[in-house]
N, C-alpha and C positions, 0 to 999 in steps of 0.2 A: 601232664597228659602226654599221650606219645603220638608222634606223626608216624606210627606205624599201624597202619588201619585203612580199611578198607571206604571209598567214599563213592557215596549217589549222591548223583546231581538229577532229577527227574523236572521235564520241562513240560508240564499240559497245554496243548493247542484247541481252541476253540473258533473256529469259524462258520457264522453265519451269515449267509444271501438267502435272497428272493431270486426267484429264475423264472418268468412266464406265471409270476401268480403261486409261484410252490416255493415255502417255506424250506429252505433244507440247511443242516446244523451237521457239518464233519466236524468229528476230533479225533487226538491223535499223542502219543505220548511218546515221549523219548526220555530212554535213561542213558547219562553218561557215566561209565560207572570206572575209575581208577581202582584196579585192586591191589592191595598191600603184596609184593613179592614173599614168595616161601623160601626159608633158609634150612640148612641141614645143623640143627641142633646141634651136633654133636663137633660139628667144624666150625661152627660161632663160637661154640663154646659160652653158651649162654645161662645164667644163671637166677632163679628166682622171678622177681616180675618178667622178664625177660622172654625167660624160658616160657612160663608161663601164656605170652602173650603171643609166642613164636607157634607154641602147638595150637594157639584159638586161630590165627592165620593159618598156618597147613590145612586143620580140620576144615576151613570153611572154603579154602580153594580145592580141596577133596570133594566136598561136598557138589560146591559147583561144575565141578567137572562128572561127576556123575548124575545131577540135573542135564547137562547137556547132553550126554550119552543116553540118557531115557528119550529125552525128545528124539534125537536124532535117529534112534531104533524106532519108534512110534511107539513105545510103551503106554501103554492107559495110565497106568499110574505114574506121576511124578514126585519125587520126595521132597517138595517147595519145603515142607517142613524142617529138614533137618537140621537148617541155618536161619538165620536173619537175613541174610544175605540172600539166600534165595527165594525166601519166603516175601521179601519185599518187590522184588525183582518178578516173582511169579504173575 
């Protein structure tokens, strides 16, 4: 297996009190997420699984990076889909 890949750590928080007789339940999620660095193919000089595994990391930090740019324009639509990575993240 390869330690080149992209990793979530997702933490859910669930707290609940009583306050004056009122039931109240906050939550709250945090993802810590390491992403796998992008390399230039052609200057790795990377070959076969390699290669392979170098353009599913590019694509997927491409992808994220234009999930960010939709939200940050206010775009309605966002592409969560075009990844795992985003789609999880969404």
């Amino acid at each position: 297996p390869s330690s080149r890949s992209h990793c979530i750590f997702t933490l859910h928080l669930e707290v609940e009190e009583t306050v004056a007789d009122v039931h109240v339940v906050r939550t709250s999620c945090l993802h810590l997420v390491d992403l796998a660095g992008s390399e230039r193919q052609q200057k790795a000089k990377s070959v076969g699984v390699r290669l392979k595994e170098a353009s599913n990391i590019n694509r997927s930090l491409s992808v994220f990076g234009n999930v960010i740019l939709h939200l940050a324009m206010g775009h309605k639509h966002v592409p969560y889909r075009d990844s795992k990575l985003t789609f999880l993240l969404r």
